[in-house]
C-alpha positions in Angstrom: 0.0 0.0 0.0 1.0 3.5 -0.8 -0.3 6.6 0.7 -0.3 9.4 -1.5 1.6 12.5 0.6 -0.3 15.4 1.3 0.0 18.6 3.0 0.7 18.0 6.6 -2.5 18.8 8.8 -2.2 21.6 11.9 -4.2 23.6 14.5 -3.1 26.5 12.3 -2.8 26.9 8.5 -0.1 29.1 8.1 2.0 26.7 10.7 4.0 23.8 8.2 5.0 20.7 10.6 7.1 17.6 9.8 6.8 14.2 10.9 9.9 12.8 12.1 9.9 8.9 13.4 12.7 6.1 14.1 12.8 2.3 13.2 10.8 0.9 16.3 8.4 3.5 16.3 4.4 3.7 15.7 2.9 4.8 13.3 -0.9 4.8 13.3 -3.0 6.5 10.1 -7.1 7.1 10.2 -9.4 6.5 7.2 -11.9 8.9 6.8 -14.6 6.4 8.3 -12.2 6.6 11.9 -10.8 3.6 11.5 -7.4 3.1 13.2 -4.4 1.6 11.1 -1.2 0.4 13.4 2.1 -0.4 12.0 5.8 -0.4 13.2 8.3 1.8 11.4 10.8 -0.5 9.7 13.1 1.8 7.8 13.0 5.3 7.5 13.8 6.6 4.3 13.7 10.1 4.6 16.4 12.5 5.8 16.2 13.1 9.8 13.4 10.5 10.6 10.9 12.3 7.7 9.1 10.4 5.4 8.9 7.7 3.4 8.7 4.9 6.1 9.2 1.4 5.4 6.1 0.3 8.1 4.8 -3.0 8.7 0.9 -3.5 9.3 0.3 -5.3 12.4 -3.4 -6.2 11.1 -2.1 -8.2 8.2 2.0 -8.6 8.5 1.8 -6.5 5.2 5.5 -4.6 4.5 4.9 -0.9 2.7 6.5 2.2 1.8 4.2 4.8 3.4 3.9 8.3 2.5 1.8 9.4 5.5 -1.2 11.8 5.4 -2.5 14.3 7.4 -4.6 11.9 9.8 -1.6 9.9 10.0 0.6 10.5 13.7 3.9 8.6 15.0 4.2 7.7 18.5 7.5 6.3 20.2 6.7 2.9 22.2 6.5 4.9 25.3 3.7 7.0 23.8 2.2 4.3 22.6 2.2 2.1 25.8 1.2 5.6 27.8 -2.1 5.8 25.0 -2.7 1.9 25.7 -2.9 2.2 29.4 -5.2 4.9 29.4 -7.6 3.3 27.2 -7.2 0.3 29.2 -7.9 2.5 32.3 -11.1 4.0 30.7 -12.6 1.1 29.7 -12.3 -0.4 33.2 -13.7 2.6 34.5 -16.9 2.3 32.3 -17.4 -1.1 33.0 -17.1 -0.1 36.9 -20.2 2.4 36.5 -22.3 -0.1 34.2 -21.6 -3.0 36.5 -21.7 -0.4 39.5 -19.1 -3.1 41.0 
């Protein structure tokens, strides 16, 4: 799979950012429906961690050069293990008030 690059998405308009990643990293791109997409940066291709990134899908084991987009984000494994236990900490919670154990 290939992602077509586009402009790179921020609060403000005027603002350009650049996505910057290392092998071992996350990155995780959004279809417009809100569906998550996870894979681990392989390779990065780029000069100083900018894109292409060589990512591997973890929902198929599929290998692709990836020109992010602008719903696209890269998180370290310490972000990524940060976002997973608070997830993990809100879902307990909910289940706490529906079960009201």
């Amino acid at each position: 799979m290939l992602i077509v690059p586009e402009q790179n998405c921020t609060e403000d308009p005027q603002e350009e950012t650049t996505m910057r990643a290392r092998p071992g990293d996350w990155l995780l791109d959004t279809d417009q429906a809100g569906h998550v997409r996870q894979g681990r940066v392989e390779e990065v291709r780029g000069p100083d961690g900018a894109p292409p990134y060589l990512v591997r899908w973890i929902e198929d084991d599929h290998r692709a050069l990836v020109f992010p987009g602008p719903r696209a984000s890269v998180l370290t494994p310490d972000d990524l293990d940060r976002r997973d236990a608070e997830t993990a900490e809100r879902v307990l919670r909910a289940q706490t008030e529906i079960t009201g154990r």
